[in-house]
Backbone as JSON Lines, residues from 0, in Angstrom:
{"i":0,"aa":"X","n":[-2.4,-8.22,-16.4],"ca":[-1.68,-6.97,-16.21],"c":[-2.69,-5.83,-16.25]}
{"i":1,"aa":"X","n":[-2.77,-5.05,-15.23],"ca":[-3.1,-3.67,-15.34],"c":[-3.02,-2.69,-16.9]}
{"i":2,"aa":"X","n":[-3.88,-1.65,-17.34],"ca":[-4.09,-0.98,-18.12],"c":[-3.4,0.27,-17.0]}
{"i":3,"aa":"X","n":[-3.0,1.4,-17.99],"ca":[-3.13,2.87,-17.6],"c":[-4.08,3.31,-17.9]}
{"i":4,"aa":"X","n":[-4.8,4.47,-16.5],"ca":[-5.74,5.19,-16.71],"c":[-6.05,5.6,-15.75]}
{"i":5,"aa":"X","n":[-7.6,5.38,-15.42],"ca":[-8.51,6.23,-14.06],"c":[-8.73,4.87,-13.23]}
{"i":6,"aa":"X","n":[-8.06,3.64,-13.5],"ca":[-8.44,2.49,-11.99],"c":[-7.9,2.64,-10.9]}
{"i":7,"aa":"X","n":[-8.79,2.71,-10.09],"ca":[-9.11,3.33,-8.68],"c":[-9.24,1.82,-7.72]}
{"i":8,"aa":"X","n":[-8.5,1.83,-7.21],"ca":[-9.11,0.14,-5.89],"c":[-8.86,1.02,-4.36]}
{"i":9,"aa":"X","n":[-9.7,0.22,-3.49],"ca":[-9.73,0.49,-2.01],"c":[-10.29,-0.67,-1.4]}
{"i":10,"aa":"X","n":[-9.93,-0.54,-0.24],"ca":[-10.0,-1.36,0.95],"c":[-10.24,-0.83,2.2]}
{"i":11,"aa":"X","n":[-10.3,-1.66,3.17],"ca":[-10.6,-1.27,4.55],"c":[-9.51,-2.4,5.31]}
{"i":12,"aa":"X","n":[-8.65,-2.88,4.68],"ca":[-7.27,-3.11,5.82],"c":[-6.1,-3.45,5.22]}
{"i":13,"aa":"X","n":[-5.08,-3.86,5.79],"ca":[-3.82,-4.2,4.88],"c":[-2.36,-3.52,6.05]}
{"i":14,"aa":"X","n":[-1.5,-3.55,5.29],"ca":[-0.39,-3.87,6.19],"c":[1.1,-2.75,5.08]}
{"i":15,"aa":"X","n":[1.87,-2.25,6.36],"ca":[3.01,-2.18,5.18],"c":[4.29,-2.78,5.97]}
{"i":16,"aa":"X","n":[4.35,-3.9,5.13],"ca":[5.5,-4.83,6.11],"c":[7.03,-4.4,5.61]}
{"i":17,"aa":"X","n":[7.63,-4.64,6.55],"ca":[9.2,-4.73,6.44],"c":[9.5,-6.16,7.12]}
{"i":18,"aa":"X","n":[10.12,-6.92,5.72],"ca":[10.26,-8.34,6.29],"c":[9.03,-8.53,5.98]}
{"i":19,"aa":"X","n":[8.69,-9.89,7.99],"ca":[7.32,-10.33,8.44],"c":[6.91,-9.38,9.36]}
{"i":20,"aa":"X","n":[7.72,-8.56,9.58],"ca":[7.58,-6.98,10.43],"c":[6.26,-5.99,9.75]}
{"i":21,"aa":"X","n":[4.92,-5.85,10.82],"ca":[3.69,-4.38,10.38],"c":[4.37,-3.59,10.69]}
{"i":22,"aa":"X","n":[5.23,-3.1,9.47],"ca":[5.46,-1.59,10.29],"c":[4.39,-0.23,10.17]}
{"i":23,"aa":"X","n":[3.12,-0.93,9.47],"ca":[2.08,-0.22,9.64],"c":[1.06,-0.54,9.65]}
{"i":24,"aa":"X","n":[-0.27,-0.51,10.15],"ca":[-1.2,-1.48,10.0],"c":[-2.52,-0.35,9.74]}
{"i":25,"aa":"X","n":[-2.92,-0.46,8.41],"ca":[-4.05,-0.02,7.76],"c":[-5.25,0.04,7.98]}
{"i":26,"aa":"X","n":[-5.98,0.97,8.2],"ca":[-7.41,0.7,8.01],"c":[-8.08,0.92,6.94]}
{"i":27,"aa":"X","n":[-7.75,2.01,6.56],"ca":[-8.59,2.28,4.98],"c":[-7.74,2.63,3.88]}
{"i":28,"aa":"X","n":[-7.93,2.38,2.75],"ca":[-6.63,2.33,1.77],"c":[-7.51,3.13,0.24]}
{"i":29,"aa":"X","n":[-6.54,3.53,-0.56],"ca":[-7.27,3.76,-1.7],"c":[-6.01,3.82,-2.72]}
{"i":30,"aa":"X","n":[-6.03,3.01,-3.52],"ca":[-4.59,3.14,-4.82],"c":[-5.28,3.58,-6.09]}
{"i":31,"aa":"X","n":[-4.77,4.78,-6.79],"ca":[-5.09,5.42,-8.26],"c":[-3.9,5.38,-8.42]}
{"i":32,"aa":"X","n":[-4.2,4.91,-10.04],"ca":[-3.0,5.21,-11.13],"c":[-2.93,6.0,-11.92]}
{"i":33,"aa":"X","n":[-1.67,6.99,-12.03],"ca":[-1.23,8.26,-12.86],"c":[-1.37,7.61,-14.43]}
{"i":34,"aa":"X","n":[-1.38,9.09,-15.6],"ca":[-1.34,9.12,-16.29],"c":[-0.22,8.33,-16.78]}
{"i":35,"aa":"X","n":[0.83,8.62,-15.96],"ca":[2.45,8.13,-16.34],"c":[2.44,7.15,-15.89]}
{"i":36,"aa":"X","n":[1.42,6.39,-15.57],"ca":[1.45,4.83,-14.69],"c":[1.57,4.61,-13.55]}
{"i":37,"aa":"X","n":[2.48,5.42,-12.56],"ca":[2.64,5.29,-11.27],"c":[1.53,4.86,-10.47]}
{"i":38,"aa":"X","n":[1.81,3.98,-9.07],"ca":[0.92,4.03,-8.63],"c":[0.84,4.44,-7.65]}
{"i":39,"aa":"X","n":[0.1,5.24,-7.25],"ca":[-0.45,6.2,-5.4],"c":[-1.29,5.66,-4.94]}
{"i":40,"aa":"X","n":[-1.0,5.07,-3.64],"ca":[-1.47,4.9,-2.17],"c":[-1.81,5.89,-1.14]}
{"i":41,"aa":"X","n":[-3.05,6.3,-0.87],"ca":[-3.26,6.8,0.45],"c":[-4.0,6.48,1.74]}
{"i":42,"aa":"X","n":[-3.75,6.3,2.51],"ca":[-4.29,5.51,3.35],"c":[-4.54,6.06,5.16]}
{"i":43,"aa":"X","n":[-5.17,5.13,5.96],"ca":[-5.57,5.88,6.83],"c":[-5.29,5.19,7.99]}
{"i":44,"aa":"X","n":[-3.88,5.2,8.77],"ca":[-3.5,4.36,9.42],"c":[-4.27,3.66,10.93]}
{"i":45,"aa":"X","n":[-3.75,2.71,11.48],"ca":[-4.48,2.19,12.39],"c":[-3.29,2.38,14.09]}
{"i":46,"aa":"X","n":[-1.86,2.05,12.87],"ca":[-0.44,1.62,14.49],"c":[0.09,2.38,12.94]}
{"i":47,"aa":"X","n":[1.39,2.58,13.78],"ca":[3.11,2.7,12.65],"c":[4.16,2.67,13.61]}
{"i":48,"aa":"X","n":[5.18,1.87,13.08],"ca":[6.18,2.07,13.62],"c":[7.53,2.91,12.71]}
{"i":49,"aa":"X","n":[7.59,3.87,13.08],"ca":[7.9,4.65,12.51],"c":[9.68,4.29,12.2]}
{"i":50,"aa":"X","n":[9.82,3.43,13.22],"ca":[11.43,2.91,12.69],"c":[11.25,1.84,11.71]}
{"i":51,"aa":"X","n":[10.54,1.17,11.68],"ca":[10.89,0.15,10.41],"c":[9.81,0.78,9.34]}
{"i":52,"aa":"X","n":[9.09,1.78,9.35],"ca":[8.59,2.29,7.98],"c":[9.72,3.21,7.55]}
{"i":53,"aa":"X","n":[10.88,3.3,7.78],"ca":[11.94,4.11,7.13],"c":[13.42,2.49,6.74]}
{"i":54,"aa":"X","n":[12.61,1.49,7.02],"ca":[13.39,1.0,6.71],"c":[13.29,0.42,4.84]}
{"i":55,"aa":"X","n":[14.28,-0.68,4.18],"ca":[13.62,-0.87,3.1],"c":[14.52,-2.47,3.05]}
{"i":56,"aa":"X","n":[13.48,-3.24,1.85],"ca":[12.89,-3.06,1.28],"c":[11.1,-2.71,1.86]}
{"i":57,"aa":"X","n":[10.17,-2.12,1.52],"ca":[8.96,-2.16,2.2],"c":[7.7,-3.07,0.89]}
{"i":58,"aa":"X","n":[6.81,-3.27,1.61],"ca":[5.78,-4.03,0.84],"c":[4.3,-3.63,1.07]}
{"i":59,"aa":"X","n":[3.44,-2.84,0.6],"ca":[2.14,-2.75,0.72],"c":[1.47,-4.15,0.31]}
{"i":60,"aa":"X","n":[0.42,-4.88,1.71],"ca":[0.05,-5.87,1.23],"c":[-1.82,-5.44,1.59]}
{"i":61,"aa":"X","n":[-2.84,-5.93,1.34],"ca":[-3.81,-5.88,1.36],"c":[-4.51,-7.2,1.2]}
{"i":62,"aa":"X","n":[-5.81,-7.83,1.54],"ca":[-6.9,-8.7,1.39],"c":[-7.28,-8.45,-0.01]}
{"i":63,"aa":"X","n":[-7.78,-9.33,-0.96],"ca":[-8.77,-9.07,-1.66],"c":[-9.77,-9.24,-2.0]}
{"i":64,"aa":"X","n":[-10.55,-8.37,-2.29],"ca":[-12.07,-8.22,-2.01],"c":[-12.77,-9.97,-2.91]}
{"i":65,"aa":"X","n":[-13.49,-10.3,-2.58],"ca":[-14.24,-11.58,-3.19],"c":[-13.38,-12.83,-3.52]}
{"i":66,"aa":"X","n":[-11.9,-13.05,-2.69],"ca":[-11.07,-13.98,-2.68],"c":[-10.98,-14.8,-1.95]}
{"i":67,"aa":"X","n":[-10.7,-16.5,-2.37],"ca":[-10.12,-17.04,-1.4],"c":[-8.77,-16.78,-0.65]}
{"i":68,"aa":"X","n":[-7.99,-16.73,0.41],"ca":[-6.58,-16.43,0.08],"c":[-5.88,-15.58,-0.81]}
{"i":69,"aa":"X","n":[-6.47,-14.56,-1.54],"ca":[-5.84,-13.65,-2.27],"c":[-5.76,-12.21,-1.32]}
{"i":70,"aa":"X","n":[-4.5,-11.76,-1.94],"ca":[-3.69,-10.52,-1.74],"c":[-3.44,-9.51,-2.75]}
{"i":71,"aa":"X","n":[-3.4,-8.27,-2.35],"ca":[-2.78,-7.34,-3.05],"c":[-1.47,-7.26,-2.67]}
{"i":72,"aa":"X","n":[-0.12,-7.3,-3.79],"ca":[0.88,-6.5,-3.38],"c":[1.86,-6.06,-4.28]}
{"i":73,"aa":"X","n":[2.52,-4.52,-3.54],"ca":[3.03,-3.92,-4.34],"c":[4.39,-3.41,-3.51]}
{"i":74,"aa":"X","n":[5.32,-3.27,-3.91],"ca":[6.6,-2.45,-3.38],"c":[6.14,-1.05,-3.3]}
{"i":75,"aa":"X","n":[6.79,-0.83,-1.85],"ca":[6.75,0.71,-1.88],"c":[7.89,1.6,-2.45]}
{"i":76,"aa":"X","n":[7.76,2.27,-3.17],"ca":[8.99,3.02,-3.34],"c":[9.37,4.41,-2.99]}
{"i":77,"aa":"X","n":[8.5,5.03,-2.52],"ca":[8.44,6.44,-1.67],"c":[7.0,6.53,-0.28]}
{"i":78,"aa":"X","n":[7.88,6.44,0.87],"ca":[6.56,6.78,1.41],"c":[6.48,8.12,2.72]}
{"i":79,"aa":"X","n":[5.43,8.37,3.04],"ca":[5.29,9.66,3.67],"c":[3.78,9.61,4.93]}
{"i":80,"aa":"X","n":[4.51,9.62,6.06],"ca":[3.17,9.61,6.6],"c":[3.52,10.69,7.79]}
{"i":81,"aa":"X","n":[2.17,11.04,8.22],"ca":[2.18,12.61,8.85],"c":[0.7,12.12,9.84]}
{"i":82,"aa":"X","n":[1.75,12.1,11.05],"ca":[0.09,11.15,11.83],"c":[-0.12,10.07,11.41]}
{"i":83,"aa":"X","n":[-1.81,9.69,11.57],"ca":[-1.73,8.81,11.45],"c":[-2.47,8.43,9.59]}
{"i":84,"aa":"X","n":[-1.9,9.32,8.72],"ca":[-2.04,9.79,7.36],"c":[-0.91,9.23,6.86]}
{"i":85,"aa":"X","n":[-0.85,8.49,5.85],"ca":[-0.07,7.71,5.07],"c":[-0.04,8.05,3.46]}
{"i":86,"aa":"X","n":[1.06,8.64,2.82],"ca":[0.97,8.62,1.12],"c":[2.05,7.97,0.66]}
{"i":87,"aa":"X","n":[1.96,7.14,-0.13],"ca":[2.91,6.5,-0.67],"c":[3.06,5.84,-2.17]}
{"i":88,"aa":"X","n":[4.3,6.45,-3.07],"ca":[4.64,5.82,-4.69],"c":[4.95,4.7,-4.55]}
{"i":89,"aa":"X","n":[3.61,3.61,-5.4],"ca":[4.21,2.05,-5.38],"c":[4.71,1.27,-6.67]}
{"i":90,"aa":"X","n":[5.52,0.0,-6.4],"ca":[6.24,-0.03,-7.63],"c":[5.01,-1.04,-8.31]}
{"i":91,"aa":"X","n":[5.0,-1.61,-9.56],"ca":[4.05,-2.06,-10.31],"c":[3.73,-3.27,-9.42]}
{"i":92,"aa":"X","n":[2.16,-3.87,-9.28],"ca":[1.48,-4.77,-8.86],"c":[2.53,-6.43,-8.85]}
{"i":93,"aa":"X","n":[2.51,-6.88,-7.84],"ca":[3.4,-8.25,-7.8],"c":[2.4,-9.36,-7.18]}
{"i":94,"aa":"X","n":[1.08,-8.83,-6.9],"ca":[-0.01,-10.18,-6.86],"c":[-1.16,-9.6,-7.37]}
């Protein structure tokens, strides 16, 4: 389990699916966690489909760095993108 504090992770790809549906497809990513725990996503999109990123449930998934087969993922629970600029509140870590 994650600590609260100043941990900071990023990437360079990842996905925000609805379903098996990209309804966005990532290029650069960066998640910090609030004082209050929350976690923020901002990211730097690649495609969006802007109808199924308003759909829900949604899933931020990512690669992880020095893994076999490992993933990042987290529920989205608020998201906001403006272009091809992505911010989004995620719910606590689920891989």
């Amino acid at each position: 389990m994650f600590l609260r504090g100043k941990l900071r992770i990023h990437g360079t790809a990842g996905a925000i699916l609805y379903g098996w549906h990209q309804a966005a497809v990532i290029r650069a990513w960066r998640i910090g966690q609030a004082d209050d725990g929350a976690w923020h996503l901002t990211a730097a999109l690649e495609r969006v489909d802007a109808f199924q990123c308003r759909q829900r449930p949604l899933l931020f998934t990512a690669p992880r760095a020095h893994t076999r087969d490992g993933f990042w993922a987290w529920s989205v629970q608020t998201l906001d993108i403006v272009g091809l600029e992505l911010r989004a509140t995620l719910g606590a870590p689920e891989q």
